[in-house]
VOVOPA-10011 format. One record per residue (C-alpha): residue number from 0; x, y, z; residue in one letter. Coordinates in nm, 3 decimals. Layout:
// residues N
NUM,X,Y,Z,A .
...
This chain:
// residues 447
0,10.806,17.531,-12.390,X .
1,10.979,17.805,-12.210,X .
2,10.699,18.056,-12.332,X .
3,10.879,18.232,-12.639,X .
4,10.712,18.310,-12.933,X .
5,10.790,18.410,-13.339,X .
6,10.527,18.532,-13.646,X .
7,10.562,18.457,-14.031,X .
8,10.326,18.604,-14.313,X .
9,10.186,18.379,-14.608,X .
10,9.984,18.563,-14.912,X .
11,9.639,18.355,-15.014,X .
12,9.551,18.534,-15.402,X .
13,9.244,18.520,-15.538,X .
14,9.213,18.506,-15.897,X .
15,8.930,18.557,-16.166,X .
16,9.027,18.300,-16.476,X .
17,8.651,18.284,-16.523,X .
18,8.596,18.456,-16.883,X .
19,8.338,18.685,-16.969,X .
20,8.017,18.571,-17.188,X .
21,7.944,18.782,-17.478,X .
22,7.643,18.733,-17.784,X .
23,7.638,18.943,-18.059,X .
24,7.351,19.153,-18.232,X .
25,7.126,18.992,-18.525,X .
26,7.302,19.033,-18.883,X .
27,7.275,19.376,-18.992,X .
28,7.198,19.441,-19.428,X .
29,7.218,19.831,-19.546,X .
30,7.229,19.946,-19.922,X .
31,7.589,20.136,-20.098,X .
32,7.595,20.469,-20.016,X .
33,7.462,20.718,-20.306,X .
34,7.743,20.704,-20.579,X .
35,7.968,20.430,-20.410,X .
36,8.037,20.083,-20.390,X .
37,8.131,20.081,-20.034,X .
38,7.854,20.231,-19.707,X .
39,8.040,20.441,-19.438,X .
40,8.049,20.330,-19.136,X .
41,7.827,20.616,-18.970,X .
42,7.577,20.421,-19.216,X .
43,7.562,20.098,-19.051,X .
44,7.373,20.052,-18.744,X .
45,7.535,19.746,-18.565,X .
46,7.326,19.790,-18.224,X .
47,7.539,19.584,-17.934,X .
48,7.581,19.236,-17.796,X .
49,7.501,19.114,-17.496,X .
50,7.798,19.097,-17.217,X .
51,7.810,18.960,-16.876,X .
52,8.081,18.850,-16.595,X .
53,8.092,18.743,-16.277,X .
54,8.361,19.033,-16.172,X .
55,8.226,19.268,-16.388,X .
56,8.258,19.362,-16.777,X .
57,8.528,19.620,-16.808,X .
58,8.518,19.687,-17.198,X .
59,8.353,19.596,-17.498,X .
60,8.483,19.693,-17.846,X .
61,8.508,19.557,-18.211,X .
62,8.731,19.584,-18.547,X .
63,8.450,19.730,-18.757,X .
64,8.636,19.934,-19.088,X .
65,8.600,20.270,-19.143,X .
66,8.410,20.157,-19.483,X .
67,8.263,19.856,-19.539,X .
68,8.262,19.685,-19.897,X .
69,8.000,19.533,-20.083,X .
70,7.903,19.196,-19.974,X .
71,7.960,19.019,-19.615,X .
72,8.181,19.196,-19.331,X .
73,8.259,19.010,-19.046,X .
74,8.261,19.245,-18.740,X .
75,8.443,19.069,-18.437,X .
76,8.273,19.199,-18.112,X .
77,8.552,19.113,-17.773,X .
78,8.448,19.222,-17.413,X .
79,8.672,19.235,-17.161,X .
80,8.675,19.181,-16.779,X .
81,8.818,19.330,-16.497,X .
82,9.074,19.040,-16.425,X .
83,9.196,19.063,-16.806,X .
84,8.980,18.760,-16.954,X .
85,8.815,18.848,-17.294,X .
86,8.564,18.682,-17.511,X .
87,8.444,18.734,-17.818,X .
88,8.150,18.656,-18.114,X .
89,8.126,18.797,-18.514,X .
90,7.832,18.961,-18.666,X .
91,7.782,18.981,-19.004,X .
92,7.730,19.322,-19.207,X .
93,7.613,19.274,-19.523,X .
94,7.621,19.570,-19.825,X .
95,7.414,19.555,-20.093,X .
96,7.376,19.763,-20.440,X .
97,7.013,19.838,-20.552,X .
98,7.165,20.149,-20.763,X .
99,7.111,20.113,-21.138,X .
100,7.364,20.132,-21.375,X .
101,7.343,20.447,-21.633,X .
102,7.357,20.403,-22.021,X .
103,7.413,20.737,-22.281,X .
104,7.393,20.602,-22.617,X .
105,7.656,20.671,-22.935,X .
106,7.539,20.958,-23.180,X .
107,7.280,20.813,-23.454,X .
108,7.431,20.630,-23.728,X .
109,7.375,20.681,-24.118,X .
110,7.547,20.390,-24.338,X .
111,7.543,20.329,-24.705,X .
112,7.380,20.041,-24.838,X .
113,7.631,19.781,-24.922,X .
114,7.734,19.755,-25.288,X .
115,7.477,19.604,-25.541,X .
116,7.204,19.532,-25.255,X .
117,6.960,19.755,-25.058,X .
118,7.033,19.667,-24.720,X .
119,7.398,19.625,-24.514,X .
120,7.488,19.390,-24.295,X .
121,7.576,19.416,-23.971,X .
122,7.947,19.391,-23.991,X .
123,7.956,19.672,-24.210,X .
124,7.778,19.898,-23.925,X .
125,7.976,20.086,-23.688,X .
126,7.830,20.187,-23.383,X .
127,8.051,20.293,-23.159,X .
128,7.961,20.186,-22.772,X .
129,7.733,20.381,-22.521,X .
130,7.891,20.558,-22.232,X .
131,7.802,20.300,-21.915,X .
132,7.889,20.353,-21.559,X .
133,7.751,20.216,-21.208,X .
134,7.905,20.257,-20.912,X .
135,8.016,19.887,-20.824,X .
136,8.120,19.835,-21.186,X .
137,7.961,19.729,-21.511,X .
138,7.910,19.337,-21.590,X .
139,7.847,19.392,-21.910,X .
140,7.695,19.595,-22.230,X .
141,7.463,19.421,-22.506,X .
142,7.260,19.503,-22.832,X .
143,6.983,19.428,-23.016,X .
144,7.107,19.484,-23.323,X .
145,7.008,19.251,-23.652,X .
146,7.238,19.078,-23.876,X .
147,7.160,19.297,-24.136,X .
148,6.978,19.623,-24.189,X .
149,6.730,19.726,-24.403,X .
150,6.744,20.076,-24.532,X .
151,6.566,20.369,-24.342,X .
152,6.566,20.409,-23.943,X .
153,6.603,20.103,-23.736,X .
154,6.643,20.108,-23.350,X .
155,6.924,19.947,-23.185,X .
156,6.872,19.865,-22.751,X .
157,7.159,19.865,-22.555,X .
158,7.129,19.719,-22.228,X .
159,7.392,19.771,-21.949,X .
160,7.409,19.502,-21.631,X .
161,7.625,19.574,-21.341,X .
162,7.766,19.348,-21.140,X .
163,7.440,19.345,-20.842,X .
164,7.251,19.255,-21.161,X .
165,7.051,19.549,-21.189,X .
166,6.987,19.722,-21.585,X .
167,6.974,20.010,-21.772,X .
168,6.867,20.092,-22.160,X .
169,6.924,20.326,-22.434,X .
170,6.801,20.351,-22.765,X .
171,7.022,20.416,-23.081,X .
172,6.900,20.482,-23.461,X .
173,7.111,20.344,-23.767,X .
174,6.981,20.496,-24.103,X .
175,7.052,20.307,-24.404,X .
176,7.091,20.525,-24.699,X .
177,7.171,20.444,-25.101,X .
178,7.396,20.703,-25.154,X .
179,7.651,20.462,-25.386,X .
180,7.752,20.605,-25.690,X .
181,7.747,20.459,-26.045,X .
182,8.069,20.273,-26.121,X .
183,8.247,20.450,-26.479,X .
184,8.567,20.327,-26.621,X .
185,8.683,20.558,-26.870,X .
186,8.858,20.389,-27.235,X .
187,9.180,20.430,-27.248,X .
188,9.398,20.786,-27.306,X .
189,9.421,20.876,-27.660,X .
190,9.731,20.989,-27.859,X .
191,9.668,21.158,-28.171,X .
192,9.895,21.360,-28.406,X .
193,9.805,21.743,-28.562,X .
194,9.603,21.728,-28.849,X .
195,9.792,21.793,-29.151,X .
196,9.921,22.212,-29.148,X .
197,9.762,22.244,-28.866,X .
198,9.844,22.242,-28.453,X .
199,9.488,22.138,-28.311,X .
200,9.316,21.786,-28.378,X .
201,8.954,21.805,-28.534,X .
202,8.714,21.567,-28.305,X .
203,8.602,21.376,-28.586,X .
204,8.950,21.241,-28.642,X .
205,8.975,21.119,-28.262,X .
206,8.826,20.770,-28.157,X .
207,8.724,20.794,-27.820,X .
208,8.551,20.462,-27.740,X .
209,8.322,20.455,-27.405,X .
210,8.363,20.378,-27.091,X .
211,8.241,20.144,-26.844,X .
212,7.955,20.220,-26.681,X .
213,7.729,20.019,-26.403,X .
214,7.501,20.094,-26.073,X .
215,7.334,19.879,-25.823,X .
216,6.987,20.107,-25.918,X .
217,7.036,20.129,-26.315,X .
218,7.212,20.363,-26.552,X .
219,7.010,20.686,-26.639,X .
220,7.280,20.860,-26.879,X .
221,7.597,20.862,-27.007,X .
222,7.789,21.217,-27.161,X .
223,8.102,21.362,-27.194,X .
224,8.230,21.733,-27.256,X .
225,8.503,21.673,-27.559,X .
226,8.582,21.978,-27.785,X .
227,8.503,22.002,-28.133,X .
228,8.866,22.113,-28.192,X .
229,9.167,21.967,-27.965,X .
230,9.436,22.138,-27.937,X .
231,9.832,22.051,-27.926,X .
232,9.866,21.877,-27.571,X .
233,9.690,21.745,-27.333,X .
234,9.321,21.788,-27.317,X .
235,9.108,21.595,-26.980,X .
236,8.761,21.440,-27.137,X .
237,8.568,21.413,-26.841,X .
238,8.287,21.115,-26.850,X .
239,7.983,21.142,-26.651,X .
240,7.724,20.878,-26.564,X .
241,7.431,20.936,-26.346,X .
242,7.180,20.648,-26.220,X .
243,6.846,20.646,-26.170,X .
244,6.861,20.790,-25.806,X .
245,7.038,21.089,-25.907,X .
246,7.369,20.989,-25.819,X .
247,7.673,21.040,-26.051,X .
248,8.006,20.976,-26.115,X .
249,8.286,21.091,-26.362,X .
250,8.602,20.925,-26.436,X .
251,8.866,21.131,-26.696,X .
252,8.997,21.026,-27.073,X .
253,9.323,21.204,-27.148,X .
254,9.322,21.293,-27.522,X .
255,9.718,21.364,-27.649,X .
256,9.740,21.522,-27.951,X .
257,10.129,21.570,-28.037,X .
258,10.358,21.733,-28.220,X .
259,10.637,21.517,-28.326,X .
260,10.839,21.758,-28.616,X .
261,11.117,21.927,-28.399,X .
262,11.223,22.258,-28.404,X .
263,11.491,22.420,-28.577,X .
264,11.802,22.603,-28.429,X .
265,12.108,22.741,-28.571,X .
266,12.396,22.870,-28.332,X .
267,12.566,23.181,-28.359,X .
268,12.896,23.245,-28.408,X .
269,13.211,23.129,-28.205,X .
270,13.323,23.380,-27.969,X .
271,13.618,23.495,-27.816,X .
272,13.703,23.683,-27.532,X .
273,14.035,23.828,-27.268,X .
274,13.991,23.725,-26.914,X .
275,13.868,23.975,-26.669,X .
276,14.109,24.219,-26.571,X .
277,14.327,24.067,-26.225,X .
278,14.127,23.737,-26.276,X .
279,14.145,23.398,-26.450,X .
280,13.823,23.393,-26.557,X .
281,13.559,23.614,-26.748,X .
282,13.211,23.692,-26.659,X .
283,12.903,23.588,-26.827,X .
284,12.782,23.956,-26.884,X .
285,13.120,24.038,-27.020,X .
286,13.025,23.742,-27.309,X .
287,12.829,23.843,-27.576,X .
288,12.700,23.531,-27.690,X .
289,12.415,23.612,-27.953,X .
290,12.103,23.450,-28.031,X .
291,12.051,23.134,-28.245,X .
292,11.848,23.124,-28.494,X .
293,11.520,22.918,-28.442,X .
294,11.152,22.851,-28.542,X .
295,10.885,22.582,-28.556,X .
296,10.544,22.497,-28.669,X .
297,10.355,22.524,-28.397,X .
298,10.559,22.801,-28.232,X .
299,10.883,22.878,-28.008,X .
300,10.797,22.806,-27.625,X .
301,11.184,22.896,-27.532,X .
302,11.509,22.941,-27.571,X .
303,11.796,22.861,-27.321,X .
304,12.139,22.767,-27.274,X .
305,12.333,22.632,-27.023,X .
306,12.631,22.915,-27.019,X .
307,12.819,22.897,-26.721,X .
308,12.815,23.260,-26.470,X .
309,13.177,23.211,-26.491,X .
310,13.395,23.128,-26.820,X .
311,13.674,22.933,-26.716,X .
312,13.964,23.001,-26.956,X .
313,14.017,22.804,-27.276,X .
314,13.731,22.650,-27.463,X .
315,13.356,22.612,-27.333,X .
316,13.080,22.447,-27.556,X .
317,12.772,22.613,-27.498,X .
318,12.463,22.428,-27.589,X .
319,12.162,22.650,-27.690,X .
320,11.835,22.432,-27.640,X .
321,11.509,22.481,-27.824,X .
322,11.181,22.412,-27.715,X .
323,10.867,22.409,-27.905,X .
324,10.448,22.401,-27.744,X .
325,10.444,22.080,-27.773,X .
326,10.744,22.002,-27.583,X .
327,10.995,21.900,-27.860,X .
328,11.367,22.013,-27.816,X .
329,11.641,22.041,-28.050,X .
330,12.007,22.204,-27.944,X .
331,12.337,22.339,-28.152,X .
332,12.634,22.458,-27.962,X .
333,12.848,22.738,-27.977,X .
334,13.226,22.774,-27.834,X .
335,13.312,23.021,-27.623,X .
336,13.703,23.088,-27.607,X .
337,13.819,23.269,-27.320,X .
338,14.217,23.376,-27.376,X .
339,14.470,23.514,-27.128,X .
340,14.667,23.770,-27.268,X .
341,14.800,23.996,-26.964,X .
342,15.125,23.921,-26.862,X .
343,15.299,23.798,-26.541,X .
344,15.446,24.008,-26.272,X .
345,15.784,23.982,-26.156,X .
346,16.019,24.161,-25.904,X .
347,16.425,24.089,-25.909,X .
348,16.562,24.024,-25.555,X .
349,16.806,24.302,-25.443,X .
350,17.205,24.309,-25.650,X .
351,17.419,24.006,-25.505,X .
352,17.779,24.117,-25.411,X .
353,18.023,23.835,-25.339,X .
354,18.422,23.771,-25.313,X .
355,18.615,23.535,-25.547,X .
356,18.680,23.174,-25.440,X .
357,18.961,23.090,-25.267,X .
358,19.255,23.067,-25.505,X .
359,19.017,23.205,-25.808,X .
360,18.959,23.470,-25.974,X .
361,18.580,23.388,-26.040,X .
362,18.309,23.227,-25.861,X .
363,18.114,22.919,-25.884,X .
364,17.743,22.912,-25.929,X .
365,17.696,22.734,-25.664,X .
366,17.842,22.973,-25.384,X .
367,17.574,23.290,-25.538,X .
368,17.253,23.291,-25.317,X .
369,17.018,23.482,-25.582,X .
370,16.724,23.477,-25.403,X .
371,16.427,23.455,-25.572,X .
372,16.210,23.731,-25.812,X .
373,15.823,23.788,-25.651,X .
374,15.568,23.648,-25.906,X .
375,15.228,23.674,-25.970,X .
376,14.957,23.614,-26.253,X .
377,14.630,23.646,-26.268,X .
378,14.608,23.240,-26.418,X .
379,14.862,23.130,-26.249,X .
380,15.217,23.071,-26.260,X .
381,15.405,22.821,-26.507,X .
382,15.783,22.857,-26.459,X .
383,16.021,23.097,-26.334,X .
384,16.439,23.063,-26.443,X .
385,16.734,23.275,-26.502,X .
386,17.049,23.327,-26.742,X .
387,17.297,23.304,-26.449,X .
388,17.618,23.125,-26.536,X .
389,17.782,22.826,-26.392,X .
390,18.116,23.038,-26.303,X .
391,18.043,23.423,-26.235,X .
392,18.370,23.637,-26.362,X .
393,18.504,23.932,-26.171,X .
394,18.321,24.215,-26.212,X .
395,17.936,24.261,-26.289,X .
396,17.744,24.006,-26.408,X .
397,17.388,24.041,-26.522,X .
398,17.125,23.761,-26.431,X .
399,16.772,23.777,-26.622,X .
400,16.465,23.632,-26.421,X .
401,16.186,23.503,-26.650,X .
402,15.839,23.433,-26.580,X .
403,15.610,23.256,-26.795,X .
404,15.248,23.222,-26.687,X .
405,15.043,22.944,-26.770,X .
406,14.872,23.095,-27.073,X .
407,15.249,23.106,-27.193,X .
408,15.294,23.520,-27.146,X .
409,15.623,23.624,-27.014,X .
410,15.806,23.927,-26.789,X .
411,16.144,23.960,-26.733,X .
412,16.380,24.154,-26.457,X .
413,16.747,24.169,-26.418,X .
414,17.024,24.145,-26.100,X .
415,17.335,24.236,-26.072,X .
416,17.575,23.993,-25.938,X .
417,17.930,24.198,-25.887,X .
418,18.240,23.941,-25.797,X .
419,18.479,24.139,-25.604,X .
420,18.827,24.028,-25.471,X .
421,18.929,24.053,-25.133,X .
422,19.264,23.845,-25.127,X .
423,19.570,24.009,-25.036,X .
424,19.866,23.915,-25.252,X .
425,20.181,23.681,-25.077,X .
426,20.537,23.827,-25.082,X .
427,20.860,23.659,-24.963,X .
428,21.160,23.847,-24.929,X .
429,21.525,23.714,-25.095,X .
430,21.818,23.691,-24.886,X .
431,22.027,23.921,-24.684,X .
432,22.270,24.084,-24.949,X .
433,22.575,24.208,-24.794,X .
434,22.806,24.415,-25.025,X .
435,23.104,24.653,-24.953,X .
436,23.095,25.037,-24.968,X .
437,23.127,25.204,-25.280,X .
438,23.510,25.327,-25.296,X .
439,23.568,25.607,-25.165,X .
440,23.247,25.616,-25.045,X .
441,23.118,25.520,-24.709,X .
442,22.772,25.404,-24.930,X .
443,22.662,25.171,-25.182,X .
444,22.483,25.311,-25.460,X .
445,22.114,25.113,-25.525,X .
446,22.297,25.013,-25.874,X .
């Protein structure tokens, strides 16, 4: 009232919650790109919706992939407005595959027939599978192929569907040949002995028998090449049958003539031999063992033994086995006796001086340290001992080492064992003599 005055500010905003409007382009459909499943994105032309506000549209934009996959994509379009308010609307991108698949075929196939018939039946055919690809994938691979095929050239279809539905074809032959041999079963082998004085078999005293013969097409012939002589062993009869297509087949008949008288053999003597000089043991090619005696009817295929390289000392039976052609053995032994006749070695230890014992005049065994002789043999040795006594006099004493080997040879050396004595001798004086000079005499004469 008195004409003073005072101010204060107040803020009026003005917002825009009004959203934009936005309506997106027609649905869009574009083929795979060449050799893909998937079409690029540069491929795909989406065109723009239609965008209005009452502020003004500040951006449009939309979450379309880099690639898009076959089938349906949906694209979200959003525009934006000045204030902040978005809206948004989908269009649909659709990829389709028009690409055919590709088919390659397995090599031709040639089969037999099966057996005894002129055709073969499916199951019995093997194909193998073409070589497919597409580039969204194959669905799947079929065949035309019958349940059974006659023989010469039939041709198989494949057909290869991908998953768009689209097809390929290729064309495979299967040629059905009779290229089954006759079956032949040959008799069974034959086991004949030499004719009499002789080491071969005539033919005529062998009974082969036939074999077994059949084909799906008919039997044509039926030979074999048997000797007119078989010899001692083994001899391979080979059948062969051949059909009416030209076909053949061979099986084998073994024919065994034997030998059954053994040979003969006859040892030589027994034989004795020294070891090896410095060793235990002697050599084979220090041992002459000889040959045995031996023959046979149909001739000597060997002669062996089983000698050892080494011949351990004592006895060792070698057997001497025969063997004739025909594979018959007979065997004699001969001994071989190696003996050891070189003698042992053997070195005394040095002489032994030592004193009496205490209150003795000798010296007990058991207080002597000998030592021992060295000792060697070339087998080995068996004992070593001495002569020593149980009580050693004064004096010298001579011990004799033995050493017997264990082929029972012996060497001897000596040691001297000298008993001295080193004990002084005990003295004890009488007692103190006292006696009077001799008269006249200021001595005592020792008497």
């Amino acid at each position: 009232n008195a004409g003073n005055t005072a101010t204060c500010t107040q803020i009026v905003t003005v917002v825009d919650n009004i959203n934009p409007t936005i309506t997106c382009a027609a649905p869009v459909t574009v083929n795979v790109d060449a050799a893909s499943c998937t079409t690029d994105k540069a491929n795909v032309t989406l065109g723009l919706p239609t965008t209005a506000d009452n502020c003004g549209v500040k951006s449009v934009t939309n979450d379309v992939p880099s690639v898009f996959p076959i089938g349906n994509t949906t694209v979200t379009w959003t525009v934006t407005d000045n204030a902040g308010n978005i809206a948004t609307c989908t269009q649909i991108v659709t990829v389709v595959d028009s690409i055919l698949p590709t088919i390659t075929c397995a090599a031709p196939v040639t089969v037999n027939v099966d057996a005894a018939s002129c055709t073969t039946d499916k199951a019995n055919v093997t194909l193998g599978l073409p070589t497919t690809a597409d580039n969204c994938g194959v669905k799947s691979v079929t065949n035309d192929a019958p349940s059974v095929f006659p023989i010469g050239n039939t041709t198989v279809t494949w057909t290869v569907t991908d998953n768009a539905g689209n097809i390929a074809t290729c064309t495979q032959i299967v040629t059905v040949v009779d290229s089954i041999l006759p079956t032949i079963t040959c008799a069974a082998p034959v086991t004949v002995n030499v004719d009499a004085a002789s080491c071969t078999t005539d033919k005529t005293n062998v009974t082969l028998g036939l074999p077994t013969t059949a084909d799906n097409c008919g039997v044509k012939s039926v030979t074999n090449d048997a000797p007119s002589v078989f010899p001692i062993g083994n001899t391979t009869v080979t059948w062969t049958v051949t059909d009416n297509a030209g076909n053949i087949a061979t099986c084998t008949q073994i024919v065994t003539v034997v030998d059954s008288i053994l040979p003969t053999i006859t040892c030589a003597a027994p034989v004795t031999v020294n070891v090896d000089a410095a060793s235990c043991t002697t050599d084979k090619t220090n041992v002459t063992l000889g040959l045995p005696t031996t023959a046979d009817n149909c001739g000597v295929k060997s002669v062996t033994n089983d000698a050892p390289s080494v011949f351990p000392i004592g006895n060792t039976t070698v057997t001497w086995t025969v063997t004739d052609n025909a594979g018959n053995i007979a065997t004699c032994t001969q001994i071989v006796t190696v003996v050891d006749s070189i003698l042992p070695t053997i070195t005394c230890a040095a002489p032994v001086t030592i004193n009496v014992d205490a209150a003795s005049c000798t010296t007990d065994k058991a207080n002597v340290t000998l030592g021992l002789p060295t000792t060697a043999d070339n087998c080995g040795v068996k004992s070593v001992t001495n002569d020593a006594p149980s009580i050693f006099p004064i004096g010298n004493t001579t011990v004799t080492w033995t050493v017997t080997d264990i082929a029972g040879n012996i060497a001897t050396c000596t040691q001297i064992v000298t008993v001295v004595d080193n004990i002084n001798p005990t003295i004890t004086c009488a007692a103190p003599v006292t006696v009077n000079v001799d008269a006249a005499s200021c001595t005592t004469d020792k008497t």
